[in-house]
VEXKOLNU-593498 format. One record per residue (C-alpha): residue number from 1; z, y, x. Coordinates in Angstrom, 1 decimal. Layout:
N
<atom><num>NUM</num><zz>Z</zz><yy>Y</yy><xx>X</xx></atom>
...
This chain:
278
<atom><num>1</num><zz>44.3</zz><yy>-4.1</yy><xx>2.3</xx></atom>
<atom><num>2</num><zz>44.8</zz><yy>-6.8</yy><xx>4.8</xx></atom>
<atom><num>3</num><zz>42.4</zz><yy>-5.6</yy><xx>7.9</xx></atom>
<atom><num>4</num><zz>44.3</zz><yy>-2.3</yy><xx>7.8</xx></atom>
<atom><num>5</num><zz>45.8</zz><yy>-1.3</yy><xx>10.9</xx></atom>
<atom><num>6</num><zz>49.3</zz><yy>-1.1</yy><xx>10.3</xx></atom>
<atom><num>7</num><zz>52.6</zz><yy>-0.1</yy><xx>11.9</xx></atom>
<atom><num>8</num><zz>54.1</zz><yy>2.5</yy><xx>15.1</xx></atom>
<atom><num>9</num><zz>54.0</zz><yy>-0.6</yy><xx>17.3</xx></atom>
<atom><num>10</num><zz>49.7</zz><yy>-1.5</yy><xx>17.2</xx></atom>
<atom><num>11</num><zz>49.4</zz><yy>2.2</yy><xx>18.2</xx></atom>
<atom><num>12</num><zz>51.6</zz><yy>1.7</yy><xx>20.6</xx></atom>
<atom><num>13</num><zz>49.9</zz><yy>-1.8</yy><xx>22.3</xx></atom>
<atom><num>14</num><zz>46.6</zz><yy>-0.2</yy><xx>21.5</xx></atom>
<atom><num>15</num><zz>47.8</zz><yy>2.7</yy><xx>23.6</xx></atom>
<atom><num>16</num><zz>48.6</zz><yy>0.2</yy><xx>26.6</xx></atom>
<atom><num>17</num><zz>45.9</zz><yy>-1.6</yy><xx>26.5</xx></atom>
<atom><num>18</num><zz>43.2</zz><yy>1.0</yy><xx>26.4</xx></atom>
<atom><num>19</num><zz>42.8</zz><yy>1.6</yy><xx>30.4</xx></atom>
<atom><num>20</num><zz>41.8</zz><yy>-1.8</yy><xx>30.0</xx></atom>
<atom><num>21</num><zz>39.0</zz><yy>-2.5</yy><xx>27.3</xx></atom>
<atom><num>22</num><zz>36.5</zz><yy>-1.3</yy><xx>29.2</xx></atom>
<atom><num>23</num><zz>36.5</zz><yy>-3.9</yy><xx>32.0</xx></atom>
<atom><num>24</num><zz>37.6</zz><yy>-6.5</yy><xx>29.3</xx></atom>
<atom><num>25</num><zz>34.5</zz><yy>-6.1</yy><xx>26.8</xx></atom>
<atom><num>26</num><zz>32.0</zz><yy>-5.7</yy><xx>29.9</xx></atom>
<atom><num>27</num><zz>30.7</zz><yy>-2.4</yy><xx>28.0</xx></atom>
<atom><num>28</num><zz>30.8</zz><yy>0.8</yy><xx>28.7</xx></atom>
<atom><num>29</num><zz>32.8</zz><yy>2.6</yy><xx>26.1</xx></atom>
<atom><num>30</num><zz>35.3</zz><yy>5.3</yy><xx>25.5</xx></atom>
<atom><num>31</num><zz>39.1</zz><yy>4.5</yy><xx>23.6</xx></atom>
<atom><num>32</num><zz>41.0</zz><yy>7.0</yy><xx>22.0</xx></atom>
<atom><num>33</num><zz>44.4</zz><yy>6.7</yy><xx>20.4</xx></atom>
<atom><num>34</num><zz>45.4</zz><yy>9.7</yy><xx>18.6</xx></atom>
<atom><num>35</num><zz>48.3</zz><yy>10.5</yy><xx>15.9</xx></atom>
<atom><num>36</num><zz>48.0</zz><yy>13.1</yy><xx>13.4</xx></atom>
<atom><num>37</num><zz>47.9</zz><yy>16.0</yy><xx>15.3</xx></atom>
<atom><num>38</num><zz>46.3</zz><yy>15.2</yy><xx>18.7</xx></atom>
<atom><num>39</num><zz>45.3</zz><yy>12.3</yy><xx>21.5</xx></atom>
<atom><num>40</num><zz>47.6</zz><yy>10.3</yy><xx>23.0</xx></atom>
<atom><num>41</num><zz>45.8</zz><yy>8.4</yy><xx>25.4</xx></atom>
<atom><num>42</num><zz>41.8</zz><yy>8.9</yy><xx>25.7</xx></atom>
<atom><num>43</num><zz>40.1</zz><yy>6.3</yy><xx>28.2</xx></atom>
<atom><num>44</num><zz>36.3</zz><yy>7.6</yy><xx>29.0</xx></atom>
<atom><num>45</num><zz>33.0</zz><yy>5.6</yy><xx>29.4</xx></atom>
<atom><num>46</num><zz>31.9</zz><yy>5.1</yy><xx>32.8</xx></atom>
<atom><num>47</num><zz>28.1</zz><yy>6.7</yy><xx>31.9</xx></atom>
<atom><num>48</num><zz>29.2</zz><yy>9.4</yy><xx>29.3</xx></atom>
<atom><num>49</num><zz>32.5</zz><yy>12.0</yy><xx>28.6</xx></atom>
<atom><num>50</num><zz>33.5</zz><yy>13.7</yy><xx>25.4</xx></atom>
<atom><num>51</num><zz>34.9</zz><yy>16.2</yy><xx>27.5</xx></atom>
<atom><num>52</num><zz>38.4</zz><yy>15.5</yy><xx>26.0</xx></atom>
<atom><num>53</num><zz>41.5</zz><yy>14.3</yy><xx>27.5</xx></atom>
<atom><num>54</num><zz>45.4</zz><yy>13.4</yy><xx>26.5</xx></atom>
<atom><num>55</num><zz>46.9</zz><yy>16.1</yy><xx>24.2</xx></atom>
<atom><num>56</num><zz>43.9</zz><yy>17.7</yy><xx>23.2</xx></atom>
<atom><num>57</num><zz>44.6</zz><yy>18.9</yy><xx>19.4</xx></atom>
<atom><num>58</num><zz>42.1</zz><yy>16.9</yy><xx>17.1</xx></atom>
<atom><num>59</num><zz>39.7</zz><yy>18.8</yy><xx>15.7</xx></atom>
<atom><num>60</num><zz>38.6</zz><yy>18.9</yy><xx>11.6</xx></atom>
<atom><num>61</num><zz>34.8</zz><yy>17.6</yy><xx>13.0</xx></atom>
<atom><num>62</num><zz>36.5</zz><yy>14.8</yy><xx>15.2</xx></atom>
<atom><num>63</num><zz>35.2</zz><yy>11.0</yy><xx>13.0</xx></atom>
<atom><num>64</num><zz>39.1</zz><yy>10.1</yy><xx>13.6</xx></atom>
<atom><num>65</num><zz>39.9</zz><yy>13.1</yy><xx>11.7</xx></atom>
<atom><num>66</num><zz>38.5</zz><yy>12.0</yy><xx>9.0</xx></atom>
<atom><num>67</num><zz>39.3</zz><yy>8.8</yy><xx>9.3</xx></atom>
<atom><num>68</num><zz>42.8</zz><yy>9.5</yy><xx>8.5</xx></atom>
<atom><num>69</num><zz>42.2</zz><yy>12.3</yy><xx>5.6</xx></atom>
<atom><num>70</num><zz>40.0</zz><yy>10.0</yy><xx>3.7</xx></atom>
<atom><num>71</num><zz>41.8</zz><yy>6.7</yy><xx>4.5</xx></atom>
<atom><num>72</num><zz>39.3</zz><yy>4.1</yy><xx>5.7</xx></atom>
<atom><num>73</num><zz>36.8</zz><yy>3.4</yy><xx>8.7</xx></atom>
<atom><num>74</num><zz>34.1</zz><yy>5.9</yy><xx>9.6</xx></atom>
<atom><num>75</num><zz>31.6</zz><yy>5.4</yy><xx>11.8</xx></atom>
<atom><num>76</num><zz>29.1</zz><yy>8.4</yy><xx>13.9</xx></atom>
<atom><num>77</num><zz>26.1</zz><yy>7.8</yy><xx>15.7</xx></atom>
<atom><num>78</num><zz>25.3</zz><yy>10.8</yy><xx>18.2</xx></atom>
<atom><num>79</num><zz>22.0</zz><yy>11.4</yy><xx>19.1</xx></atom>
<atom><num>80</num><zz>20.9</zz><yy>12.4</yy><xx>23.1</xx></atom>
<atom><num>81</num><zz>21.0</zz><yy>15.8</yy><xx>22.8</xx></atom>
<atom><num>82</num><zz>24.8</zz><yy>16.0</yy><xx>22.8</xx></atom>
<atom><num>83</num><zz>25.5</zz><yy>14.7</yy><xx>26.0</xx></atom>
<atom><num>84</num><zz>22.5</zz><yy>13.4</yy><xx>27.4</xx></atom>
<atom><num>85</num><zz>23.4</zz><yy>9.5</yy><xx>25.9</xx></atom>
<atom><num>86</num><zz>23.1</zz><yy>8.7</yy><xx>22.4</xx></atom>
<atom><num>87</num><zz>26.6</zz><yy>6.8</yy><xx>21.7</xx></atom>
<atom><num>88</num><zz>28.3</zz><yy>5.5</yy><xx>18.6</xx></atom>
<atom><num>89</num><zz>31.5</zz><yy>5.6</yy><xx>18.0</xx></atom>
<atom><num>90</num><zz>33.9</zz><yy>4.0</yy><xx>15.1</xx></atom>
<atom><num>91</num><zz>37.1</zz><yy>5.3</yy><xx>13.8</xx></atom>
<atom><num>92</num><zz>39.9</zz><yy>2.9</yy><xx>12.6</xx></atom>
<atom><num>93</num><zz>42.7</zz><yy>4.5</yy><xx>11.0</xx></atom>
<atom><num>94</num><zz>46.3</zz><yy>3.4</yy><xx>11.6</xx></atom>
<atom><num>95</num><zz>48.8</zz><yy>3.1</yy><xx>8.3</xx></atom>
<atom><num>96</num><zz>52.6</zz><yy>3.0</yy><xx>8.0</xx></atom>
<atom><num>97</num><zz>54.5</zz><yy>1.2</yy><xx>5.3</xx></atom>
<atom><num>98</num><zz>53.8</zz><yy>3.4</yy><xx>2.7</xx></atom>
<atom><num>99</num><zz>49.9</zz><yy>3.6</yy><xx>3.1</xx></atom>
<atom><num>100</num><zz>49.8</zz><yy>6.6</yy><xx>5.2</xx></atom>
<atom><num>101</num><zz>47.6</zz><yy>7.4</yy><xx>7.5</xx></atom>
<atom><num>102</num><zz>50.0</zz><yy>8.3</yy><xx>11.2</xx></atom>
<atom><num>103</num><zz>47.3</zz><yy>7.9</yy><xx>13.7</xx></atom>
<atom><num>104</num><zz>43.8</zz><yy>6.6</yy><xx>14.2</xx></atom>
<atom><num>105</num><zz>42.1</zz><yy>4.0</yy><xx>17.1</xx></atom>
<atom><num>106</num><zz>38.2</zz><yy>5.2</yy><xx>18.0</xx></atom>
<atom><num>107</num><zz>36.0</zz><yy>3.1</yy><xx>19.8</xx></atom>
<atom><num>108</num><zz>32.8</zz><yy>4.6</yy><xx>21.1</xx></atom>
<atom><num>109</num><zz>29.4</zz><yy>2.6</yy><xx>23.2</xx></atom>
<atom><num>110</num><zz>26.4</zz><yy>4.2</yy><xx>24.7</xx></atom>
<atom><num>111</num><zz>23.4</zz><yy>2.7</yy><xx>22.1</xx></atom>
<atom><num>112</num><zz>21.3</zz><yy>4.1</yy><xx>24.3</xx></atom>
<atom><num>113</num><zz>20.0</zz><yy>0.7</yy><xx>25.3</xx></atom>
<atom><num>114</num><zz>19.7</zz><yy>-0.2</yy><xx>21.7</xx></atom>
<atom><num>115</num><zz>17.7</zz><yy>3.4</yy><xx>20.9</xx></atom>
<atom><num>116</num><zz>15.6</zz><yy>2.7</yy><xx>23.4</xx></atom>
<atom><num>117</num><zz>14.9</zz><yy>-1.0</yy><xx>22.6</xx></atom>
<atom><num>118</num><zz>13.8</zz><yy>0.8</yy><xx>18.7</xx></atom>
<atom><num>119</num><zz>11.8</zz><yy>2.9</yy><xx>20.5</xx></atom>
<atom><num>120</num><zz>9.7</zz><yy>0.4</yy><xx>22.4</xx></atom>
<atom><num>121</num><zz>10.0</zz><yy>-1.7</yy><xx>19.1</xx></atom>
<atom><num>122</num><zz>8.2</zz><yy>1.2</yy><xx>17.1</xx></atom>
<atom><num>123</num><zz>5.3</zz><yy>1.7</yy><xx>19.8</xx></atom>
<atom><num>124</num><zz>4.7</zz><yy>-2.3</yy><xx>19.7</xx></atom>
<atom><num>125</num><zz>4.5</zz><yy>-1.6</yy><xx>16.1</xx></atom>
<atom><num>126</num><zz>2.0</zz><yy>1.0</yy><xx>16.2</xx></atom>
<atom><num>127</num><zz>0.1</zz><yy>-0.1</yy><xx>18.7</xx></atom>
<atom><num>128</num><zz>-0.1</zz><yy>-3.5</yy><xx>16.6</xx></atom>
<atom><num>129</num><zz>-1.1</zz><yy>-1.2</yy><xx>13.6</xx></atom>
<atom><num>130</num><zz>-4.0</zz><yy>0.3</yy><xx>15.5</xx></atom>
<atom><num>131</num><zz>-4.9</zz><yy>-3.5</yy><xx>16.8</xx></atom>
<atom><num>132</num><zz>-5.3</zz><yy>-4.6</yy><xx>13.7</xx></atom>
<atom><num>133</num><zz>-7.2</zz><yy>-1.8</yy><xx>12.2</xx></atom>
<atom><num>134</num><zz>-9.6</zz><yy>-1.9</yy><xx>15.0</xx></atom>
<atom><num>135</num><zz>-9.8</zz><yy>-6.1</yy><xx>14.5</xx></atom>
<atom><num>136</num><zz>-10.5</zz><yy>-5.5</yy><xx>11.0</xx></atom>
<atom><num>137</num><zz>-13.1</zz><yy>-3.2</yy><xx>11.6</xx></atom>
<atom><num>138</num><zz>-14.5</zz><yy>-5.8</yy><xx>13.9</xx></atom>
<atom><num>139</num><zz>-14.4</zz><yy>-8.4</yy><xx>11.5</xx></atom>
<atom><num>140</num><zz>-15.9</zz><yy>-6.0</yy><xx>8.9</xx></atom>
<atom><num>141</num><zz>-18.9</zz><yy>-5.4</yy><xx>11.1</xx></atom>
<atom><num>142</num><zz>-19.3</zz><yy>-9.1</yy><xx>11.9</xx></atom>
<atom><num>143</num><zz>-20.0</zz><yy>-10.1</yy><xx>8.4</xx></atom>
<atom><num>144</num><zz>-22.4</zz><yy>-7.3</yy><xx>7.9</xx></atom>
<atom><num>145</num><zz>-24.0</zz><yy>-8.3</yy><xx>11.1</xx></atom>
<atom><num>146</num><zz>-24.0</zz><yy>-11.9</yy><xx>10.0</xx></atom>
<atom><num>147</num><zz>-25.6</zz><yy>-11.2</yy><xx>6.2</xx></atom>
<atom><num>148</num><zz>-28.3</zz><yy>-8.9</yy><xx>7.8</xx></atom>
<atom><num>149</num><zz>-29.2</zz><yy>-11.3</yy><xx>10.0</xx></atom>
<atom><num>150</num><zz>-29.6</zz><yy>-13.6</yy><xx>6.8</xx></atom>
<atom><num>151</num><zz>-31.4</zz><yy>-11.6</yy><xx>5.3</xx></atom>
<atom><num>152</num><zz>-33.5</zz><yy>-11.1</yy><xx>8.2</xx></atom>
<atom><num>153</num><zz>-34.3</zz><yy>-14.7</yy><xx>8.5</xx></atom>
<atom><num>154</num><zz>-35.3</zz><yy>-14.7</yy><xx>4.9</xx></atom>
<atom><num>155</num><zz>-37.5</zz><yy>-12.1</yy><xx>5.2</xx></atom>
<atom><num>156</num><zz>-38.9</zz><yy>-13.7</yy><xx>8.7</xx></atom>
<atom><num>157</num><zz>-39.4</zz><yy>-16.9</yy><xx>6.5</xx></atom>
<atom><num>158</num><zz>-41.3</zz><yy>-14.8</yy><xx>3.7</xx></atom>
<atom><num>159</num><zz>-43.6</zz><yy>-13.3</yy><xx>6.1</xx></atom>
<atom><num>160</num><zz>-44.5</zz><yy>-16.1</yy><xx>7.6</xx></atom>
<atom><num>161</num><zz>-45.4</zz><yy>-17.7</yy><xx>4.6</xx></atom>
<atom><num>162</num><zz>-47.9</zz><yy>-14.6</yy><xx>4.2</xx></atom>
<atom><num>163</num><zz>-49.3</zz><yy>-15.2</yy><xx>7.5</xx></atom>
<atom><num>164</num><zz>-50.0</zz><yy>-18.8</yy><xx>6.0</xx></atom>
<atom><num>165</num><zz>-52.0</zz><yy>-17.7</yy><xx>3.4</xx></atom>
<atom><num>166</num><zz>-54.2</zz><yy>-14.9</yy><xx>5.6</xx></atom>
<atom><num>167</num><zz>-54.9</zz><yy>-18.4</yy><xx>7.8</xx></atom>
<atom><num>168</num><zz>-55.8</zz><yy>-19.7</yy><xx>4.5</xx></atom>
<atom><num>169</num><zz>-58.1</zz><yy>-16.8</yy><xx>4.0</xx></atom>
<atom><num>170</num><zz>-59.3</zz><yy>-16.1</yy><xx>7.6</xx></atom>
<atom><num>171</num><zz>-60.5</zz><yy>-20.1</yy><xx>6.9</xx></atom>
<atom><num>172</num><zz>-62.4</zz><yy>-19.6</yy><xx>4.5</xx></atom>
<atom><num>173</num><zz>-64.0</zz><yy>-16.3</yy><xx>5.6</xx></atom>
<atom><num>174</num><zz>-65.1</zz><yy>-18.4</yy><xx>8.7</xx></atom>
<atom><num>175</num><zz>-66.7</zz><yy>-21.1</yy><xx>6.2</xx></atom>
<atom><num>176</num><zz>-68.4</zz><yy>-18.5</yy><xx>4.4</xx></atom>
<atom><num>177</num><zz>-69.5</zz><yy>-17.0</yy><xx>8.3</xx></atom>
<atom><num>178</num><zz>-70.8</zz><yy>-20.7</yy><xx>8.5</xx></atom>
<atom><num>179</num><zz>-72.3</zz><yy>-20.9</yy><xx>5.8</xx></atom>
<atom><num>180</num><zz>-74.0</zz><yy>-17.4</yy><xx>5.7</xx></atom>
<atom><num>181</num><zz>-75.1</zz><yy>-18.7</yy><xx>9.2</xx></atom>
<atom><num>182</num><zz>-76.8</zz><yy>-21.5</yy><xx>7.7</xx></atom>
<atom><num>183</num><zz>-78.7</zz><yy>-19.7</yy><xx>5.0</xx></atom>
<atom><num>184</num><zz>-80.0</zz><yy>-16.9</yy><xx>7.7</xx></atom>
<atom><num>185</num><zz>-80.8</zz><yy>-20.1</yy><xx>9.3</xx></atom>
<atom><num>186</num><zz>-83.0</zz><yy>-21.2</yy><xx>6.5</xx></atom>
<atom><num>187</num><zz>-84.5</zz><yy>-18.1</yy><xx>5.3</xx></atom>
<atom><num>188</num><zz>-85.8</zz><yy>-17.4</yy><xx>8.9</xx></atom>
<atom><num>189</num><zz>-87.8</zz><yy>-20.6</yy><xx>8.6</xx></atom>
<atom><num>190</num><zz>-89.0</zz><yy>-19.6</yy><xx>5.3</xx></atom>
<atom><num>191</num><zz>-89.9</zz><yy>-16.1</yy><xx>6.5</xx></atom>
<atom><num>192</num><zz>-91.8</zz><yy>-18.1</yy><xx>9.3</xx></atom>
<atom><num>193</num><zz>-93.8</zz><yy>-20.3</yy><xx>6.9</xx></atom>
<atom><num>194</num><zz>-94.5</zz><yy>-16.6</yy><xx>4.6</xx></atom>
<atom><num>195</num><zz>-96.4</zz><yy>-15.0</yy><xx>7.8</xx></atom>
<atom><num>196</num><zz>-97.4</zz><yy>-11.7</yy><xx>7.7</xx></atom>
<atom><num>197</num><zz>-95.9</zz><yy>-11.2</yy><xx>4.2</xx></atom>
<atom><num>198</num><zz>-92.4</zz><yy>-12.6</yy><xx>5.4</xx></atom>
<atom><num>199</num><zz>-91.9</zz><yy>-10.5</yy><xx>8.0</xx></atom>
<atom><num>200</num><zz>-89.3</zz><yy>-8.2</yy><xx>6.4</xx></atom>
<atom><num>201</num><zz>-87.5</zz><yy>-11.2</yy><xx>5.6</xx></atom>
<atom><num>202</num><zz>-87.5</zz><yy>-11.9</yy><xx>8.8</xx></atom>
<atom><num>203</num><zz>-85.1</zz><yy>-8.8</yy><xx>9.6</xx></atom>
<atom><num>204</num><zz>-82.6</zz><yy>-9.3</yy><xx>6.6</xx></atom>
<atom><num>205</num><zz>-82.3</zz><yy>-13.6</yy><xx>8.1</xx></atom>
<atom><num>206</num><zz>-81.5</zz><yy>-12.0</yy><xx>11.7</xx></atom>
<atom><num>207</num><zz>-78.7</zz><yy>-9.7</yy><xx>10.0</xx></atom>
<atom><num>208</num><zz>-77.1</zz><yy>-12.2</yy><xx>8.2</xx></atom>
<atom><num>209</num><zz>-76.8</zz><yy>-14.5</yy><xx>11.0</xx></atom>
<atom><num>210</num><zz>-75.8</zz><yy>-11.7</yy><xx>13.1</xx></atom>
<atom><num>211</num><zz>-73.0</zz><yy>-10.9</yy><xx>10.8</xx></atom>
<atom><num>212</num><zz>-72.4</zz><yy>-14.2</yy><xx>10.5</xx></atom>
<atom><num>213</num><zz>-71.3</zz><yy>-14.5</yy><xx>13.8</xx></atom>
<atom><num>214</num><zz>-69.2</zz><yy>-11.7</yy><xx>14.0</xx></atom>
<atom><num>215</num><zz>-67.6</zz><yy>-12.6</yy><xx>10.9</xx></atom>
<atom><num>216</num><zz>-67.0</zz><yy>-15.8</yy><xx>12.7</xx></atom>
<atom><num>217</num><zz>-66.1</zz><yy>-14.1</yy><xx>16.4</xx></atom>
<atom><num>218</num><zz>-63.3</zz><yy>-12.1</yy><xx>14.4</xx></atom>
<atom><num>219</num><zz>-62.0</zz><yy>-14.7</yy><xx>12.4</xx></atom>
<atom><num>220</num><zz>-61.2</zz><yy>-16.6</yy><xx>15.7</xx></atom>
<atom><num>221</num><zz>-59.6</zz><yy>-13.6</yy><xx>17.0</xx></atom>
<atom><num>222</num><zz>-57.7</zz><yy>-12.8</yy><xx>14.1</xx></atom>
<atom><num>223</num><zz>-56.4</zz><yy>-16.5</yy><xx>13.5</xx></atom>
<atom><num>224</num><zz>-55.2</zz><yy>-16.1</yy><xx>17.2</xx></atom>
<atom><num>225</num><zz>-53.3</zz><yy>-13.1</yy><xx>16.7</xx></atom>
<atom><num>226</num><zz>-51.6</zz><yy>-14.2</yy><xx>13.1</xx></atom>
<atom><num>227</num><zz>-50.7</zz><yy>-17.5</yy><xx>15.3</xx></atom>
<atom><num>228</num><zz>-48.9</zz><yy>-15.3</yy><xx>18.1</xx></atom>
<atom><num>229</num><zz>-47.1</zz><yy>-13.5</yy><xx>15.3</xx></atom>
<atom><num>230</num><zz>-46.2</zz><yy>-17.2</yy><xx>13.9</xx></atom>
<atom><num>231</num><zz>-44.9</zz><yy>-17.8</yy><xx>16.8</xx></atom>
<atom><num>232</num><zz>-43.0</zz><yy>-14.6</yy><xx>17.5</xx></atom>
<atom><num>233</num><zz>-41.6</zz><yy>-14.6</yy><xx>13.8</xx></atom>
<atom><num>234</num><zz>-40.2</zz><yy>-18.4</yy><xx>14.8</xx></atom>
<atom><num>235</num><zz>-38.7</zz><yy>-16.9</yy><xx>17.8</xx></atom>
<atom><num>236</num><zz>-36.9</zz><yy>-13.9</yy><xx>15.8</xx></atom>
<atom><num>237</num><zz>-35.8</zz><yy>-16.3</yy><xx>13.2</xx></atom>
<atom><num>238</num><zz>-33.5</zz><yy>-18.0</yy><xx>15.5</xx></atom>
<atom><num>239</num><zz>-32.5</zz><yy>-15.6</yy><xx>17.2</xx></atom>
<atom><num>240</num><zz>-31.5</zz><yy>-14.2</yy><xx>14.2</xx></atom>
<atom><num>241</num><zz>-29.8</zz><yy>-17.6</yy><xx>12.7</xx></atom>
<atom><num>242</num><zz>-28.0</zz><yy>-17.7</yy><xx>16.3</xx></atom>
<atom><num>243</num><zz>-26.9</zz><yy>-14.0</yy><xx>15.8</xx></atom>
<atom><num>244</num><zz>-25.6</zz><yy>-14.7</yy><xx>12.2</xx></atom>
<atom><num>245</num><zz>-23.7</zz><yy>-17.8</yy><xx>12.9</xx></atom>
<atom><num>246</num><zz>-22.4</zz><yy>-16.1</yy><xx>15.7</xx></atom>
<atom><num>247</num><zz>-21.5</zz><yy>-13.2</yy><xx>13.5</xx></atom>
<atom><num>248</num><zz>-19.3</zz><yy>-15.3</yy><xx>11.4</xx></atom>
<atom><num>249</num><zz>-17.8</zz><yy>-17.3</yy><xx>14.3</xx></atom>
<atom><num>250</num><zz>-16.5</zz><yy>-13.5</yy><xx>15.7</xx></atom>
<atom><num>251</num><zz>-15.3</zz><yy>-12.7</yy><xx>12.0</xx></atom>
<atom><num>252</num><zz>-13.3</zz><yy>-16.3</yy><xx>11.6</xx></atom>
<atom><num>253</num><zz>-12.1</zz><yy>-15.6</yy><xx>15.3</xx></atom>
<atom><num>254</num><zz>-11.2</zz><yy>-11.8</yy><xx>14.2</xx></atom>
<atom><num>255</num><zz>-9.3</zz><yy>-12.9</yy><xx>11.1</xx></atom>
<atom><num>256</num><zz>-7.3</zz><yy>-15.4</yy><xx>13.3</xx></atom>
<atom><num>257</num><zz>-5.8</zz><yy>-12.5</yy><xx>15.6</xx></atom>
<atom><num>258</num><zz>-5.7</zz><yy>-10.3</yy><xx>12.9</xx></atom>
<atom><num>259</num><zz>-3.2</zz><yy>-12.9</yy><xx>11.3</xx></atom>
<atom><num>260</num><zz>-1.2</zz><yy>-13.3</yy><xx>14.6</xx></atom>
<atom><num>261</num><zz>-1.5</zz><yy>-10.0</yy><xx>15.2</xx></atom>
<atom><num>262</num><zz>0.5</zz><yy>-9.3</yy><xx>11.4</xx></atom>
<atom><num>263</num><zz>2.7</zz><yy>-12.1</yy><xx>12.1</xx></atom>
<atom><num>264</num><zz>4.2</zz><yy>-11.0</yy><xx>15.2</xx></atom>
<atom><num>265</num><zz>4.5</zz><yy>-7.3</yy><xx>13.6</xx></atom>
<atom><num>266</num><zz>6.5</zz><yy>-8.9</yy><xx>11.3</xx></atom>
<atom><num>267</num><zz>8.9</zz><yy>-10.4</yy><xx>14.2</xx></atom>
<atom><num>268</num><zz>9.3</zz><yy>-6.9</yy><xx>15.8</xx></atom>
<atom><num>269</num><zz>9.9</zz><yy>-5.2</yy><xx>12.5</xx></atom>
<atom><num>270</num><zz>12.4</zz><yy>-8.3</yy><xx>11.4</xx></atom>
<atom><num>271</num><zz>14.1</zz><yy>-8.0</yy><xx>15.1</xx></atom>
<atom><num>272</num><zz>14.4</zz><yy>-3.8</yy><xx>14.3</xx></atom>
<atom><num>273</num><zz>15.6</zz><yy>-4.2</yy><xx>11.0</xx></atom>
<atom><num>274</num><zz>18.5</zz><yy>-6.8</yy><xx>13.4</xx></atom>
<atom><num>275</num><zz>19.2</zz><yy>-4.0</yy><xx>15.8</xx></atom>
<atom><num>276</num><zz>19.7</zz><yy>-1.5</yy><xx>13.1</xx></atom>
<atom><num>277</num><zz>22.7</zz><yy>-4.2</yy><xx>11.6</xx></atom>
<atom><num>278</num><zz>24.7</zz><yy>-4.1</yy><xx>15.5</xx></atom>
């Protein structure tokens, strides 16, 4: 394959120039050169150490190890709890001439940067999550607000059509008053012109005109009260029109951050998915 590492002498340049990489890449990382059987030259990170050093015999666990038994790149990420700094490190291994494996280049960072970028990434995300459920609730109860306060100023509109038609009634109660007035009115002169024999009709004249007046007294008052609850019902209706439209002016506002609100999840989960990639 032709991005194989092949050949004595790259182990060798590798070998010279790995004091160096660090400073060179501006990263902190770790190089080890190794042959078959243990490390030739191993330069630490700055931040973190393996805890190995030149000659140490490679273990069966080591990622170069197993670079070179199965022939191809390997890579191992290593969480915290090993030494305190997450790190990743990638094996290369080195061939000769006849496709074996005589030695292996590793190359590990610190991701700790990176782990902790996902980790801020991932509370943005939930946080967002949680935003979004709570704006959708919002919006929710805005359009439940807004269609009860619909329905509210229909039934406002309905009852003050009612009161319309006790006016109606109260009217005509008063007209009967007046008219019940008129014929006390009438029958008292009668009773007058009957005398003596009258006189009981007398009596029943002076009660229908008494009534008459009351009828007439609490017609006024009622009129005045199913005005002042005309009047109020007005005033509840638009407050209630004001509270609707303002209802559905929240839940169009709601929706709008709800949509950002998705959209920039979307970012963070599209710059994660990037991360994961490095």
């Amino acid at each position: 394959m032709s991005n194989r590492i092949i050949g004595l002498d790259v182990m060798e340049a590798f070998t010279k120039i790995a004091p160096y990489l660090n400073h060179l890449l501006n990263q902190d990382i770790f190089v080890s050169v190794m042959d078959t059987e243990k490390i030739i030259i191993h330069q630490p990170a700055k931040t973190f150490s393996l805890g190995t050093k030149n000659g140490d015999k490679i273990g069966e666990g080591w990622v170069g190890y197993k670079a070179m038994k199965e022939k191809k790149t390997k890579s191992l990420v290593v969480g915290k709890e090993v030494l305190g700094i997450p790190y990743q490190a990638i094996a290369e291994p080195v061939f000769d001439e006849n496709d074996r494996a005589i030695g292996c280049i590793v190359v590990g960072a610190s991701i700790e940067d990176t782990v902790r970028l996902q980790e801020i990434i991932g509370q943005f995300s939930q946080a967002f999550d949680q935003v979004g459920t709570g704006i959708q609730e919002i919006s929710s109860s805005s359009q439940h607000l807004a269609e009860i306060g619909e329905r509210l100023s229909t039934e406002f509109h309905h009852t003050k059509e009612d009161v319309k038609k006790s006016d109606e009634i109260i009217h005509m109660i008063q007209k009967i008053a007046d008219q019940s007035k008129l014929l006390g009115l009438n029958a008292a002169i009668e009773a007058a012109r009957a005398g003596e024999s009258g006189r009981g009709f007398t009596v029943v004249a002076e009660e229908m005109r008494r009534l008459s007046e009351q009828s007439k007294t609490s017609g006024k008052e009622v009129k005045e009260i199913l005005s002042n609850i005309t009047i109020a019902i007005d005033n509840i209706t638009d407050q209630a029109m004001e509270t609707s439209a303002i209802s559905e002016e929240q839940s169009s506002s709601t929706q709008e951050i709800a949509a950002a609100t998705q959209e920039l999840k979307a970012q963070l989960d599209e710059l994660n998915s990037f991360i994961h990639k490095l």
